[in-house]
N, C-alpha and C positions, 0 to 999 in steps of 0.2 A: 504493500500500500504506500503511495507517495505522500511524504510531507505534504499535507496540506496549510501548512505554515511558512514554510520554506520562501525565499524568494524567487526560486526559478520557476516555483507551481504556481503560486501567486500572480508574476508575470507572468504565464503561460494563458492561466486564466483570462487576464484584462486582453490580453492581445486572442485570445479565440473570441471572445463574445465582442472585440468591435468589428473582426472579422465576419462574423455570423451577422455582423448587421448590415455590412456591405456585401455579402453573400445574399441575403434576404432582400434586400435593395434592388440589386443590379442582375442578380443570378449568378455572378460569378465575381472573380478579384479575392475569394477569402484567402486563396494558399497564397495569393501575393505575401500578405501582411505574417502570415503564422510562417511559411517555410525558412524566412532567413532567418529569424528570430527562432527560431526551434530549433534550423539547424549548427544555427552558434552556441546553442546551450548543450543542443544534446547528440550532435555531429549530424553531419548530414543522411546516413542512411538511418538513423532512429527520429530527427525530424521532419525530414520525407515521411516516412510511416505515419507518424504523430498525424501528420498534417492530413494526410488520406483520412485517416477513420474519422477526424473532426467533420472533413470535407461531405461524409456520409453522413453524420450525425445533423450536420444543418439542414440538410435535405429533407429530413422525417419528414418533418412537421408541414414543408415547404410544397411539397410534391402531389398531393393528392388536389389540392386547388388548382394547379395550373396544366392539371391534364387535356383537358378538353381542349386547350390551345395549341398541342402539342403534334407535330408532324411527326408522323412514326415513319415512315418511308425514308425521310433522310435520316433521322436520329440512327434506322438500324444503317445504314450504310459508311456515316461517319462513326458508328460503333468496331465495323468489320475490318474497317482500315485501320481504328485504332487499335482493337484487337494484337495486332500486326504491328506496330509501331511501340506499343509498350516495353515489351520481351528486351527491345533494343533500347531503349532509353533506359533501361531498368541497367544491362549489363554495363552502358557508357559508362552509369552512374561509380562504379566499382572499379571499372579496369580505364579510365582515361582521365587525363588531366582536367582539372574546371576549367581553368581560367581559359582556356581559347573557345570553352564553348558558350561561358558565360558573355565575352564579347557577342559571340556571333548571336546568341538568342535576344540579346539586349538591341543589335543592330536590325535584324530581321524585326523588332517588334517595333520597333522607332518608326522604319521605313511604311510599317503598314500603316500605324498613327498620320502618316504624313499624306498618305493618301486616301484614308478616312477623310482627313481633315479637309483635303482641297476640295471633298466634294465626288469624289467619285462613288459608282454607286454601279453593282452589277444592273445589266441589259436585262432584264427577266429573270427565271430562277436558272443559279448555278447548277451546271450539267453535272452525269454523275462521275467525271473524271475530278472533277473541282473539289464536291464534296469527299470522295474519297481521299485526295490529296489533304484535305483539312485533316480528315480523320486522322491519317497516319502521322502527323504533324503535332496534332494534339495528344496522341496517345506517348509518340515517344517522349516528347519534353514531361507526358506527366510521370513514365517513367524513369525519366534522369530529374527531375524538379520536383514531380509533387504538382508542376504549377502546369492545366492543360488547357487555361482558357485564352492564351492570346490567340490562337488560329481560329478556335471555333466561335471567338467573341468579334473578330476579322469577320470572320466566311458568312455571319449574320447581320452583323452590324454595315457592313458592306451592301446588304438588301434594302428591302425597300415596307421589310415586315414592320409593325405597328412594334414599340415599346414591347408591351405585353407580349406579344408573341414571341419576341424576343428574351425575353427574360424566358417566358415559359419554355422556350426547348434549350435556352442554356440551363436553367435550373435539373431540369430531366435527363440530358445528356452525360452534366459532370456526377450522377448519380454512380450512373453505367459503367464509366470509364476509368472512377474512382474505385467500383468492384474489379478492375481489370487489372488496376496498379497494384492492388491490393492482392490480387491473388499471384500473382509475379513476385510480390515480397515475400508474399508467406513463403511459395514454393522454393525460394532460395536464402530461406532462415533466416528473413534478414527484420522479421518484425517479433519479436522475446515479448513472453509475458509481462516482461514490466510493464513495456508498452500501449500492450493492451489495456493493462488497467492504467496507466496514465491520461489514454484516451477516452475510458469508461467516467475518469474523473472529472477531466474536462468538456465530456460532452453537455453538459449542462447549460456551461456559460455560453459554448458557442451555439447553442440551441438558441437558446433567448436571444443574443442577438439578432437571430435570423428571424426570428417572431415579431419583434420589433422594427429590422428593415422592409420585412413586408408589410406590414401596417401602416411604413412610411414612402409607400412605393405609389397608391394612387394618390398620393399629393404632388407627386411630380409630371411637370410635361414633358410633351418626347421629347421637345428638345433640350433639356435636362439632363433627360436620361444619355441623351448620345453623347454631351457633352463628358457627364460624370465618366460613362464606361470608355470613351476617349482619355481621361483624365486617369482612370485605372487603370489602362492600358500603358502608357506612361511611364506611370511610378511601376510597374511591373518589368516597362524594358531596364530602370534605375535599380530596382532591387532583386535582378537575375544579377548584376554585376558585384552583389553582396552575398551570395550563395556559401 
């Protein structure tokens, strides 16, 4: 059982539940804020894990509202490729240096920011080369990060779908993806029952906060919303360079 006094649980705490509440929010950005910060406390493949079972844990509560908005047709496709893209993100994590990846996922994410920003916008809906390419992009980085939302929060936010629908298949998606991380850890012993019950303990706080960013979510306009998950996208290509 972890010190629930201690300072690193204490701060693990405050930083999952404001996590859970831009999790709750936006749909996605929570591993931004827990992965570097867990994994400077607790190294990076027991932060990664941390961060995954939180990442489930916000979703409970989250998921059963926003199904009806939710396109199963792509979600399984960008799951398939993720699928496929985990396995490898998982092994980089272990056998290759950070620092040249953490540039390059900080640079790829900048770039995509840059052409959110100017305005561009897929022609209709992305074909199924497109989204399979998201998928495997998002599966690997969430198996070497933890963090699988810059491509998939790209490959939507890029469209032309409403706020809401928006949030609703990022919410559902990093459910899936986060079971996919997750069973790549376990299979190669890399998440100990500490961990488990570290994450049993802190699912709590980043619960609430995700109860509370959805609560806070129809007060905002879409163009809010695009600004904000522009804004998270961002601090996400800054805080890949802090892994």
């Amino acid at each position: 059982m972890p010190d629930l006094l201690s300072f690193p649980f204490l701060v693990s705490a405050v930083v999952a539940c404001i996590a859970g509440m831009v999790r709750g929010f936006a749909g996605f950005g929570a591993a931004m804020l827990m992965t570097p910060i867990f994994s400077a406390m607790y190294g990076p493949a027991v932060g990664v894990a941390l961060c995954l079972l939180l990442e489930i844990a916000v979703a409970l509560p989250l998921v059963p509202r926003v199904l009806p908005l939710v396109d199963w047709r792509r979600i399984g496709l960008l799951l398939v490729a993720a699928a496929i893209g985990v396995p490898f993100g998982n092994l980089v994590l272990t056998a290759v240096e950070p620092e040249p990846m953490r540039w390059a996922i900080s640079a790829i994410i900048l770039s995509a920011v840059v052409m959110l920003a100017s305005g561009w916008r897929f022609s209709g809906r992305p074909n199924a080369a497109t989204t399979l390419a998201a998928g495997a992009t998002s599966g690997f980085l969430n198996g070497l990060s933890g963090m699988a939302g810059p491509p998939i929060a790209f490959y939507y936010l890029a469209g032309t779908n409403s706020a809401a629908h928006v949030r609703a298949n990022l919410t559902t998606y990093f459910v899936f993806v986060d079971l996919l991380a997750l069973i790549a850890f376990t299979a190669r012993d890399l998440i100990g029952w500490s961990t488990g019950v570290q994450g049993l303990f802190l699912a709590p706080a980043v619960m609430l906060g995700g109860v509370v960013g959805e609560r806070l979510f129809p007060l905002a306009s879409e163009t809010f919303y695009r600004r904000l998950a522009l804004g998270l996208l961002v601090c996400v290509a800054i805080g890949s360079l802090l892994l």
